[in-house]
N, C-alpha and C positions, 0 to 999 in steps of 0.2 A: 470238195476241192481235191484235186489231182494229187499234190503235194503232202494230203493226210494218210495218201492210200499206200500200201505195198505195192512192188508192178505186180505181183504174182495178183494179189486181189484186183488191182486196175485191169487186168488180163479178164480174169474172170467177169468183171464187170461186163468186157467189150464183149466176151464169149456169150453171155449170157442175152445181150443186150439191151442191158440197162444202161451202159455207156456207147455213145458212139464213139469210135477212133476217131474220125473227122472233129468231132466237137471237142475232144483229151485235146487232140492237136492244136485246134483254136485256143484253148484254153494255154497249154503250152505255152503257144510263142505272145500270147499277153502277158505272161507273166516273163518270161523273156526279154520283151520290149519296156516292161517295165523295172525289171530288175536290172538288167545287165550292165547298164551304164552305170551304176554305180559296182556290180561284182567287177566285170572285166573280164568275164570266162570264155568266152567265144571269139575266132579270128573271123566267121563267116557262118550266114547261115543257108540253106536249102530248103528252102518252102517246100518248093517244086516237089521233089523227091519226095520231100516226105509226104505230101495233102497228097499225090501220088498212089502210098504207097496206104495212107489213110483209108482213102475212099476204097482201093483193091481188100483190104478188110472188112470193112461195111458191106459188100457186094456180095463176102461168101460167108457173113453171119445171117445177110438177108434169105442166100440159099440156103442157110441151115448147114454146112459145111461146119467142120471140126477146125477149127483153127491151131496152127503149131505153136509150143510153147513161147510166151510173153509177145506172140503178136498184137501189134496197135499199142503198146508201148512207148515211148518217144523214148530215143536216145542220142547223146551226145558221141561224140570221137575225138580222139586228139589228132591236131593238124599235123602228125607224121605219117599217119594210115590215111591209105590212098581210095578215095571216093569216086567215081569214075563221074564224068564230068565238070568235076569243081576242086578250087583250087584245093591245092598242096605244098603250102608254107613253109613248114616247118618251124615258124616264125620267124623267120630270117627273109632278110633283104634278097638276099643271091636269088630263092626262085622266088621273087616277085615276078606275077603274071602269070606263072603256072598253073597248070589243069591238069589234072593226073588222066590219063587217058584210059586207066583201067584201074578194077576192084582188088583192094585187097582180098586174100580169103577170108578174112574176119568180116570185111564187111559183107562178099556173097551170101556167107553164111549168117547173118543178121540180114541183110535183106531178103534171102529166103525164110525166111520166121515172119516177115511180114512187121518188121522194126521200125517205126517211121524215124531214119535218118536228120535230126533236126538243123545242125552241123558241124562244123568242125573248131575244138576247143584250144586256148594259147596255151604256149609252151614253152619254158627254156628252149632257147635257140637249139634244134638239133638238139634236144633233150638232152643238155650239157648244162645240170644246174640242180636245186636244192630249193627252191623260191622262187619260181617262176620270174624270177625279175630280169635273166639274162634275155626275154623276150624282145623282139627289136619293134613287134607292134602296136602292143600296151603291156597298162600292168593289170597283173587279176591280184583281187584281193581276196583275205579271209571271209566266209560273210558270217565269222564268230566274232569279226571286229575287223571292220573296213583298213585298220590303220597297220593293219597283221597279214604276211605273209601268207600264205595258203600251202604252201611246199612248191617242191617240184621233182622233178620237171612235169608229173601231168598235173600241174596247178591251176588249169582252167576247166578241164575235166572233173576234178576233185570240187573247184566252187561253182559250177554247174550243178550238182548232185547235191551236194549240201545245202544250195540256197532254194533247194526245191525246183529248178528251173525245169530241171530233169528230174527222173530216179535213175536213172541207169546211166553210164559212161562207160568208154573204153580208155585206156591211157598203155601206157606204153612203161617198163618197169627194166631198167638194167642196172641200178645199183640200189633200188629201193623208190624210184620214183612213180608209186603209186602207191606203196606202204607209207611211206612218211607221209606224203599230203594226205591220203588218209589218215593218218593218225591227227594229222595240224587240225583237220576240221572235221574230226567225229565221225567217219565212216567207216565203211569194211571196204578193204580193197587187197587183191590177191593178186600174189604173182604164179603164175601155174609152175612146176617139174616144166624146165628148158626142153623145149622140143612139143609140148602135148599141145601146144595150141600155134598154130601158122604163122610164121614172120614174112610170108610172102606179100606184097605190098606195106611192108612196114618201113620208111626209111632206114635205114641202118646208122645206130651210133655204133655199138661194139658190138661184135653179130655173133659173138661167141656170148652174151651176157645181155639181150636184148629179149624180152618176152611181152605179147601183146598179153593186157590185164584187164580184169573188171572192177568196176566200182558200183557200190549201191549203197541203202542206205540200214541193211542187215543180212545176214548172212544165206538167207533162203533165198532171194534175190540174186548174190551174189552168185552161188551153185548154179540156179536157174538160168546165168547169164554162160555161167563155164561152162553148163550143157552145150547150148549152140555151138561155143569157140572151140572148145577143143578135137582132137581129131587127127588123124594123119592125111596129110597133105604130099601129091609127089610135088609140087613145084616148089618145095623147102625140104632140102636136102638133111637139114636137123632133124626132122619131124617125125615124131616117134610112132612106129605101128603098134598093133592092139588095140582092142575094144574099151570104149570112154564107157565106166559105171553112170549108171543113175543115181546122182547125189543127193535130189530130193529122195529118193524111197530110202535110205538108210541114215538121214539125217537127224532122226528122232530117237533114233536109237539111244539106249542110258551109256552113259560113259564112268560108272561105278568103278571101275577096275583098273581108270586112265593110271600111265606112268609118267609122270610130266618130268622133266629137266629143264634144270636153272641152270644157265650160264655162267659161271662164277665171276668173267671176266666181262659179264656186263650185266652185272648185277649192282649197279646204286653208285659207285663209283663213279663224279664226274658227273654226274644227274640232277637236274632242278628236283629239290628235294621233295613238291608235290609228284613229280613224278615218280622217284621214289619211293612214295609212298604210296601211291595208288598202285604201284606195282606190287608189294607186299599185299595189301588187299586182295589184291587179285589171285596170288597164292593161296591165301585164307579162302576163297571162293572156292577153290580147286580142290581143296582139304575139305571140304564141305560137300562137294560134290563126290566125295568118297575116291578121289585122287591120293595116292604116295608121289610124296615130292621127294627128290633127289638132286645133288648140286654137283656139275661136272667142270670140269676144267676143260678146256680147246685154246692150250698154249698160242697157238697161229692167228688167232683172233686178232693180236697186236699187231700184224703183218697186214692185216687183209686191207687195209684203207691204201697201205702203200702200193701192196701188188693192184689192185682193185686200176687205180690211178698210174699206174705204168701198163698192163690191160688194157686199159677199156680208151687211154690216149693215142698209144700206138693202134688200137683197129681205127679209132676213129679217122687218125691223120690217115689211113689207106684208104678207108669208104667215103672221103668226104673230098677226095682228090678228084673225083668227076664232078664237081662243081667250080667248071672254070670257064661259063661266059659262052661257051661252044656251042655246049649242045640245047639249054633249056635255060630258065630265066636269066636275072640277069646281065647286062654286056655292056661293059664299061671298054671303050673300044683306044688304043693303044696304037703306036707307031708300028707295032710288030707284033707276035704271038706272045711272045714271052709278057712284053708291057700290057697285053691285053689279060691275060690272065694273073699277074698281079694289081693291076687298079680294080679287075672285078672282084679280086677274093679281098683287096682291101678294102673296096666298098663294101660289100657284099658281106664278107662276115661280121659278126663282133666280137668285143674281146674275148670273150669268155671260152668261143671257140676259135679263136686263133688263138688264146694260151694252152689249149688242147692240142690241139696240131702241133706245135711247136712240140711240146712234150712229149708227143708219142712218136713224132718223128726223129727225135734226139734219140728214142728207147732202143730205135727200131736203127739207129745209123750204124756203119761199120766201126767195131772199138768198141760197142756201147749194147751192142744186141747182147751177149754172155752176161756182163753183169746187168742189167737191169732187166731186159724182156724175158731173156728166158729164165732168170733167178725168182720173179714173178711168176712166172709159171712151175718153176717149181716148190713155189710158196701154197700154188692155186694147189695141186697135187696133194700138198702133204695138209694142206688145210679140211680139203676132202677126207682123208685118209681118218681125219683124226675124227670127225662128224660119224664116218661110217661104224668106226668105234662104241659112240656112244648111242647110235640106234638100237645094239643090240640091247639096251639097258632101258632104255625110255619110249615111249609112243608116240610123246611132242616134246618140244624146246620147249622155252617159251622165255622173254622178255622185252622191256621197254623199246617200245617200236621206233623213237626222239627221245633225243636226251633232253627235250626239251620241249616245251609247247610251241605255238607257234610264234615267231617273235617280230617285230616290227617291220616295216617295208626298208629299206634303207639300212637299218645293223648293220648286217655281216656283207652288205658289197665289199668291202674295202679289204675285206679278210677273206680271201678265197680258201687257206689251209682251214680256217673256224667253220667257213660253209661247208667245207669237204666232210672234217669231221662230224657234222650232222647226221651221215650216213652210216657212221658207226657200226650200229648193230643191223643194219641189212643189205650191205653189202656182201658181207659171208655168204649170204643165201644166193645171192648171181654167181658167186664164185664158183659154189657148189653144184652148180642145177637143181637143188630143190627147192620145191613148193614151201611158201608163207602167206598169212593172212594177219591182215592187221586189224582189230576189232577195238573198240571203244572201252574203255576199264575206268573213266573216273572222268574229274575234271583240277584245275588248278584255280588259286585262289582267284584268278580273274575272270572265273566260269569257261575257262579256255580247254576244250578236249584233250585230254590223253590215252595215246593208245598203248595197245599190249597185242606183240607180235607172236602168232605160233610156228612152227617149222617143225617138217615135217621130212621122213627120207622120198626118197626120188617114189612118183607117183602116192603119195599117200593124201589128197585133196580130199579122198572120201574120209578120212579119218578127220583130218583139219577144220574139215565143217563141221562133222556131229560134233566134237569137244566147242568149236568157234559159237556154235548154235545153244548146247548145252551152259554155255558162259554166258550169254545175252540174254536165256531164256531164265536164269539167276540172280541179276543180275538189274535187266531191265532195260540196258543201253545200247537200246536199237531205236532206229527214223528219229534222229533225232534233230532236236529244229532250235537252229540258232535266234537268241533273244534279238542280235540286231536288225534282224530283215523280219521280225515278228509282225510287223503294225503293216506291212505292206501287202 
């Protein structure tokens, strides 16, 4: 079964041809059709494309052709990366009926590797959310406990990969939403150095803090997936030039000499004490692995959730202002312009993003821009300032990725400040533009995953995997597979 393998070995399989892509595929969406209705991960799927993109695999292992890396693969996408043909939700009402008319780069670049596309996963509305439940479609669950959360905002992304449906996802990451629901349900999922990987057909929540991510279900996977995506792009004006390392050939490398840094200020404080505790473990691993630990302070930490939340509401009231009934789905139609683009953005959105809009457009109003937008951005500055500090000292961060496991469907709606702070410790890392991985360290009393976050300075991804890989390979908590979808 598909679901026991690595992609990198399920690759090898197809390369070899012991597996067919066509049959993985078949295989795939049975368990798809079989699981999903109970996960809830998927807004829509694409046969088409991918049995497609199957069969063009099949064709040039038959020629004896070299196949590109993790072709015949299946993989998942989050429904804000645009697929050319089929829809582009976001999970929101407003583009109901939408078709994205063109490829993201992320997806060109996974459909050249020869990925079969399976389709596109739910999402916090406009990836504004912590638990996927700000969704307007459905809900997706844990599938570590149907009755649990998944994170978010790529929380159908995240229980795609975890339930085995997939191994591979993409999701989308601008305050940690692909680090947390990783950590909620046991995966590895990385957010790249801002810029190294294409935001061109990415919808935009905050486009100064928006980074297209991978998910998988250990960390050589995960590399294997940043091969593809990363790169410079001219049609993304962020998009950083130089040459992307090969992260598989230095991954194995010993990390005897690693400098790791503890965060003082999100170190166990304010933490479910299994978490806390798996965290210290995980230090002990690091010590074991002939790591020197050291404890830093980054005063502005205590800042970052407010600048974070005054950021990333003001981009979004700007980018989400072309959603009004005119140009693409949908058109709640009015006596005049104005009534027409208020009953659509009233239908059309939900609350979660109209109490964003509101916010960011307050940030952003005359009177109010000096203290709040630009006092956040000089928060964002000197929070950098102080990270750049303690690189010179260390080689990775490191701490608790949730201050929390994953927790009930229904909690924290009613507490939006309690969801907000969930993001805690990985918001810094959007603020900053660098790279983090969230890797599996333990579990809590209810057999519920906890992760443990690394970070790392701007482009250091090849460092973050061989320590991420050296910790799993210790360790032992990689593909890991939930007890509640066991019997299926």
């Amino acid at each position: 079964m598909t679901e026991n393998l690595s992609a990198l070995s399920l690759h090898q399989k197809i390369q070899s041809g012991e597996r067919s892509a066509v049959a993985v595929l078949e295989e795939t969406y049975r368990r798809i059709d079989a699981l999903d209705g109970k996960v809830g991960a998927f807004n829509s799927l694409s046969r088409d494309l991918a049995f497609e993109t199957a069969q063009a695999v099949d064709q040039k292992v038959k020629a004896g052709e070299t196949l590109p890396i993790l072709a015949g693969v299946p993989l998942a996408v989050k429904d804000n990366i645009n697929v050319k043909g089929y829809p582009t939700t976001c999970s929101s009402k407003i583009l109901h009926g939408y078709v994205s008319p063109y490829d993201a780069t992320a997806t060109l670049k996974v459909k050249a590797h020869l990925m079969p596309i399976v389709g596109k996963t739910n999402l916090d509305e406009f990836a504004m959310g912590s638990s996927t439940e700000n969704s307007a479609t459905r809900i997706t669950r844990n599938p570590w406990d149907l009755d649990r959360v998944p994170g978010g905002s790529s929380g159908g992304s995240a229980a795609a990969v975890a339930s085995s449906q997939t191994l591979l996802s993409l999701g989308s990451d601008t305050g940690g939403s692909v680090r947390q629901p990783a950590s909620l349900c046991g995966l590895v999922g990385l957010k790249p150095t801002y810029g190294l990987v294409s935001r061109y057909g990415l919808v935009a929540f905050a486009s100064s803090l928006d980074q297209i991510s991978p998910f998988a279900r250990n960390v050589k996977d995960t590399a294997a997936l940043l091969q593809i995506l990363a790169g410079f792009d001219t049609r993304d004006s962020s998009s950083l030039q130089g040459d992307v390392p090969n992260y598989l050939q230095t991954i194995d490398q010993p990390v005897s000499k690693l400098r790791v840094g503890v965060i003082s200020e999100l170190n166990g404080e304010g933490m479910q004490p299994e978490v806390a505790a798996a965290f210290q473990a995980s230090l002990d691993t690091f010590r074991k692995l002939g790591a020197e630990i050291q404890t830093f302070s980054i005063p502005s930490i205590k800042y970052a959730v407010a600048s974070y939340y005054i950021i990333a509401t003001a981009e979004a009231s700007s980018n989400l202002a072309r959603f009004d009934g005119v140009r693409y789905g949908l058109r709640e139609e009015g006596e005049d312009i104005y009534n027409t683009y208020c009953k659509t953005r009233a239908q059309g959105f939900g609350p979660e993003v109209k109490r964003r809009i509101v916010l960011g457009t307050f940030a952003l109003s005359s009177g109010y821009y000096d203290a709040y937008y630009g006092k956040a951005q000089k928060i964002r500055q000197l929070l950098k300032h102080e990270f750049d500090k303690v690189w010179a000292h260390v080689d990775v961060l490191v701490c608790p990725t949730s201050p929390t496991t994953a927790f009930k469907i229904g909690e924290k709606t009613n507490d939006p400040v309690s969801m907000y702070l969930s993001d805690i410790a990985t918001i810094p890392v959007n603020l900053v533009g660098i790279p983090a991985i969230n890797i599996p360290c333990g579990f809590d009393d209810l057999k519920l995953p906890i992760g443990l976050q690394l970070m790392g300075p701007h482009r250091s991804e090849e460092t973050l995997f061989r320590v991420a890989h050296a910790f799993e390979q210790a360790t032992g908590l990689c593909n890991l597979t939930p007890a509640e979808l066991s019997l299926v």
